[in-house]
C-alpha positions as CSV (number, residue, x, y, z in Angstrom):
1,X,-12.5,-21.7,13.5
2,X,-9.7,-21.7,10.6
3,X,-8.6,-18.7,9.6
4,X,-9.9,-19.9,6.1
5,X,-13.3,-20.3,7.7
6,X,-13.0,-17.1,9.1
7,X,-12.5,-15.7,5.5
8,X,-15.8,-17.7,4.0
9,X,-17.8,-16.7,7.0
10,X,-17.0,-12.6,7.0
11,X,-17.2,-13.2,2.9
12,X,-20.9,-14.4,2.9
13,X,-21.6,-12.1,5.8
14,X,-21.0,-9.3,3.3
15,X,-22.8,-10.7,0.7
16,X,-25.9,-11.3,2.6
17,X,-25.2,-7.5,3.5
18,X,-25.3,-6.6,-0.1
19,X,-28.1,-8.3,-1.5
20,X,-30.3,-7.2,1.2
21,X,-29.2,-3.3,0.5
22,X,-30.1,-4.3,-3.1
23,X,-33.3,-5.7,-2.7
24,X,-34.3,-2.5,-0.5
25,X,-32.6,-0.4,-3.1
26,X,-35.1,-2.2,-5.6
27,X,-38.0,-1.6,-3.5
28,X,-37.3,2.4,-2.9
29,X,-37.2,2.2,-6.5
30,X,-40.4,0.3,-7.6
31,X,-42.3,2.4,-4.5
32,X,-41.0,5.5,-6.5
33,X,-41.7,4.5,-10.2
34,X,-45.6,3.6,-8.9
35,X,-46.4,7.6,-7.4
36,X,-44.0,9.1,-10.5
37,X,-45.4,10.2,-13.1
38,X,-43.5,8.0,-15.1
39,X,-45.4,5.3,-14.1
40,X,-48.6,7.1,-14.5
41,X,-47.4,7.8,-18.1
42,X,-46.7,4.3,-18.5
43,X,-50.1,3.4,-17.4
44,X,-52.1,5.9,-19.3
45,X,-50.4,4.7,-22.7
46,X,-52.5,2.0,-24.2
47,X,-50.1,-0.6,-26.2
48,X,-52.9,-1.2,-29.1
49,X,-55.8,0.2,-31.5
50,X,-58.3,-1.4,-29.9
51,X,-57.1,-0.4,-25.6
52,X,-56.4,2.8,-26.8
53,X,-60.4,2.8,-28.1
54,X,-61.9,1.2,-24.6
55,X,-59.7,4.0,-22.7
56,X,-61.2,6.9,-24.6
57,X,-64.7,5.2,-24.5
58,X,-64.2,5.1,-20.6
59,X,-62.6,7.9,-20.4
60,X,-64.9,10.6,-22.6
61,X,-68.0,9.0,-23.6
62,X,-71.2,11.0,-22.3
63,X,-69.0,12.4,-20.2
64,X,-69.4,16.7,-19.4
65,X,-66.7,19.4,-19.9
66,X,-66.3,22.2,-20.2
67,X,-65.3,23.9,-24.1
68,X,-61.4,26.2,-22.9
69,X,-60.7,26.7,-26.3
70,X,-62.0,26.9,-30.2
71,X,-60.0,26.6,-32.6
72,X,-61.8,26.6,-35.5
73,X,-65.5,25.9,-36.8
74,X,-64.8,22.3,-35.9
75,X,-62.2,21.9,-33.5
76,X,-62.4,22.5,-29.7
77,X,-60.7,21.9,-26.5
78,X,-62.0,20.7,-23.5
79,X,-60.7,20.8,-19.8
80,X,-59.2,17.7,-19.3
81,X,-55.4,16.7,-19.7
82,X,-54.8,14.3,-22.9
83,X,-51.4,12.3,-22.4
84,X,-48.8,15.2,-22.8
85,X,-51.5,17.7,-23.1
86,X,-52.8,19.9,-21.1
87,X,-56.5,19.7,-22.9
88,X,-58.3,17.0,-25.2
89,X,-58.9,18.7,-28.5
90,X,-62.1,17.4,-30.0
91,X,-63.0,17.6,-33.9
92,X,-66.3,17.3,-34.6
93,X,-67.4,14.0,-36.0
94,X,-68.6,13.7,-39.7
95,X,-68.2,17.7,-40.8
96,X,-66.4,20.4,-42.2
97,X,-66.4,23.9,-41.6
98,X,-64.2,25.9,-43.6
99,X,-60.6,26.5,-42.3
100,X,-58.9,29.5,-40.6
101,X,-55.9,28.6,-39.5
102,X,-54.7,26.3,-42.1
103,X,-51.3,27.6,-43.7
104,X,-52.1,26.3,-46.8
105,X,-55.5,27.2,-47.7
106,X,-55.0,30.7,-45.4
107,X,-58.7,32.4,-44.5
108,X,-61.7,30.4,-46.2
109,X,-65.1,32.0,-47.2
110,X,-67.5,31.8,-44.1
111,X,-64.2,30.1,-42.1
112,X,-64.3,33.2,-39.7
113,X,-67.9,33.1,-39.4
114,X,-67.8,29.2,-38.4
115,X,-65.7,30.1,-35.7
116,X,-67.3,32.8,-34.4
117,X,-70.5,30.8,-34.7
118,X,-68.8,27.7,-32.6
119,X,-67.7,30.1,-29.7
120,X,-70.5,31.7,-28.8
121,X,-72.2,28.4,-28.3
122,X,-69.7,25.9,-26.3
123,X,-66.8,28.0,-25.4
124,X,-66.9,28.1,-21.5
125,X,-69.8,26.2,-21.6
126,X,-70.4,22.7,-20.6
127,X,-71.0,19.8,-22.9
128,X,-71.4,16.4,-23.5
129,X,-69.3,14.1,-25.2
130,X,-70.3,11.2,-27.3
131,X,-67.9,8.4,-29.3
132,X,-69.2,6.9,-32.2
133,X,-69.2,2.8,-31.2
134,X,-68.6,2.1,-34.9
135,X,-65.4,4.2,-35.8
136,X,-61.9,4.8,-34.2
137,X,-61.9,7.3,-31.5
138,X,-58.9,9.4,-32.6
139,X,-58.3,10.7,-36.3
140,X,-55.1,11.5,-38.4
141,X,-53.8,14.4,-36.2
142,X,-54.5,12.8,-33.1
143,X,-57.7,14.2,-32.3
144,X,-60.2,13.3,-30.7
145,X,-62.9,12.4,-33.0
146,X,-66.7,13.0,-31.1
147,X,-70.0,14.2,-31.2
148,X,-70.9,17.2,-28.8
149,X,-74.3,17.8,-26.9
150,X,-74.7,21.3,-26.2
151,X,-76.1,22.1,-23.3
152,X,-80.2,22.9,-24.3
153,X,-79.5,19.2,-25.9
154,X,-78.6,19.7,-29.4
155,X,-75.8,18.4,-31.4
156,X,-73.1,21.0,-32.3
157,X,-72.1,18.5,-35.3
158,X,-76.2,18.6,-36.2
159,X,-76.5,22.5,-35.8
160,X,-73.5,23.6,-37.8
161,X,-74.5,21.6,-40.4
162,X,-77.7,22.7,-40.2
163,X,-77.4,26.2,-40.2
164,X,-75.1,26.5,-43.3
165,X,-72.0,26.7,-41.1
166,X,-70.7,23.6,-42.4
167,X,-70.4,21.1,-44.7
168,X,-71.2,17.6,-44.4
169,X,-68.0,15.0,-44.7
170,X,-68.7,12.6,-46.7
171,X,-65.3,11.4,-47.0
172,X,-65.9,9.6,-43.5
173,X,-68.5,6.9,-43.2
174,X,-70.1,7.4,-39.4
175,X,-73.3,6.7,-38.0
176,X,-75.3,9.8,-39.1
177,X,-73.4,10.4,-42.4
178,X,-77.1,10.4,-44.5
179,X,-78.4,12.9,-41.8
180,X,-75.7,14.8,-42.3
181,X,-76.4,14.7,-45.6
182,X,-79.9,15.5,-45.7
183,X,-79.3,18.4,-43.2
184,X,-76.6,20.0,-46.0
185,X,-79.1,19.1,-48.9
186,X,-81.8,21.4,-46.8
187,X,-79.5,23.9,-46.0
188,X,-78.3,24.1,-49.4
189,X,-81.6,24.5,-50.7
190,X,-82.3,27.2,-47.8
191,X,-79.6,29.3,-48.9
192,X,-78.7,29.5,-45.4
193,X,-75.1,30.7,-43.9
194,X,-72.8,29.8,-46.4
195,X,-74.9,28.5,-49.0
196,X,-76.3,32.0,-50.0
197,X,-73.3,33.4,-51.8
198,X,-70.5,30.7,-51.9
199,X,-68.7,29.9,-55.1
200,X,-67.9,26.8,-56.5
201,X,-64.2,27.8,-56.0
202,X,-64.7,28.3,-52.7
203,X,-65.6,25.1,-51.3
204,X,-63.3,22.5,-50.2
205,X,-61.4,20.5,-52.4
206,X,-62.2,17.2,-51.5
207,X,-65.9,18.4,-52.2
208,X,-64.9,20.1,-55.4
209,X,-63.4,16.6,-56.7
210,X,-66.5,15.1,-55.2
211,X,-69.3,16.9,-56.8
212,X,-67.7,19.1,-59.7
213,X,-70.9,20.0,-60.8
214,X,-71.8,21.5,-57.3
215,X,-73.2,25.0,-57.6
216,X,-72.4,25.2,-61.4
217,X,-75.3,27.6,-62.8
């Protein structure tokens, strides 16, 4: 063999060496993206409106949780993680219970009573959640938008409502917006929670602008 042949030969002997270290380099590193949670990130982050509504609707729908945290009259965290999150936070689908931890609008009339109200019936308690087939799953702030079955079967949405807790939001069409709207309307008329001694100037504004001649006497 030529001495130049000699050269070629250890030449592709060394690169033979080196792309085989690279393709096992390669494979170390695609073994390690797929148990990272990198990759489980990647594979948990749906890439349009519609995946991102199948995964919730496989993920939560009729599924049981358990309630960790309420926030407010509306708002609640169950136990399961929610991309970065340690907990999904859920806001209750088609109402609106008056805010207490908004630093705008501070303390509303009957906000702490919501709240209150809320927690002794889901929080450490199992429920049920349900998606509404007709709407997106997630609203402005990321939440979770849902309907909750309490345990003893009723709808936390329905019994808030119901009760004078909360008002019905019409600003969101969903699939039980007029019994939502007949449960405020009897409420109303009951007097009950709220409705006994709110103001005009006490309700929400977006119900304010909706109805100005709401409570007038």
């Amino acid at each position: 063999m030529t001495e130049h042949n000699k050269i070629t030969y250890a030449m592709s002997r060394y690169r033979r060496a080196g792309i085989i270290v690279l393709c096992l380099l390669l494979v170390v590193v695609f073994v390690w993206l797929d148990h990272s949670p990198i990759r489980s990130k990647w594979r948990l982050q749906p890439k349009s409106e519609e995946q991102a509504k199948a995964y919730d609707f496989e993920k939560y729908h009729t599924g049981t949780f358990t309630v960790v945290k309420v926030v407010d009259g509306d708002t609640i965290d169950i136990d399961i993680p929610d991309g970065q999150y340690e907990h999904t936070r859920i806001r209750l689908w088609g109402i609106d219970t008056p805010e207490t931890k908004n630093p705008e609008l501070g303390v509303m009339y009957f906000g702490p009573e919501a709240a209150e109200f809320t927690r002794k019936l889901v929080l450490g308690k199992p429920v049920t959640v349900y998606l509404d087939e007709g709407n997106n799953t997630r609203g402005k702030y990321g939440r979770l938008l849902a309907y909750v079955q309490l345990p003893d079967g009723r709808f936390l949405n329905e019994v808030l409502v119901s009760e004078g807790f909360a008002y019905s939001d019409s600003r969101f069409r969903h699939s039980f917006y007029n019994k939502y709207k007949q449960l405020e309307a009897s409420a109303r008329g009951l007097k009950k929670g709220l409705w006994e001694k709110v103001t005009r100037e006490q309700l929400p504004e977006w119900l304010q602008r909706q109805k100005p001649k709401l409570l007038n006497k």
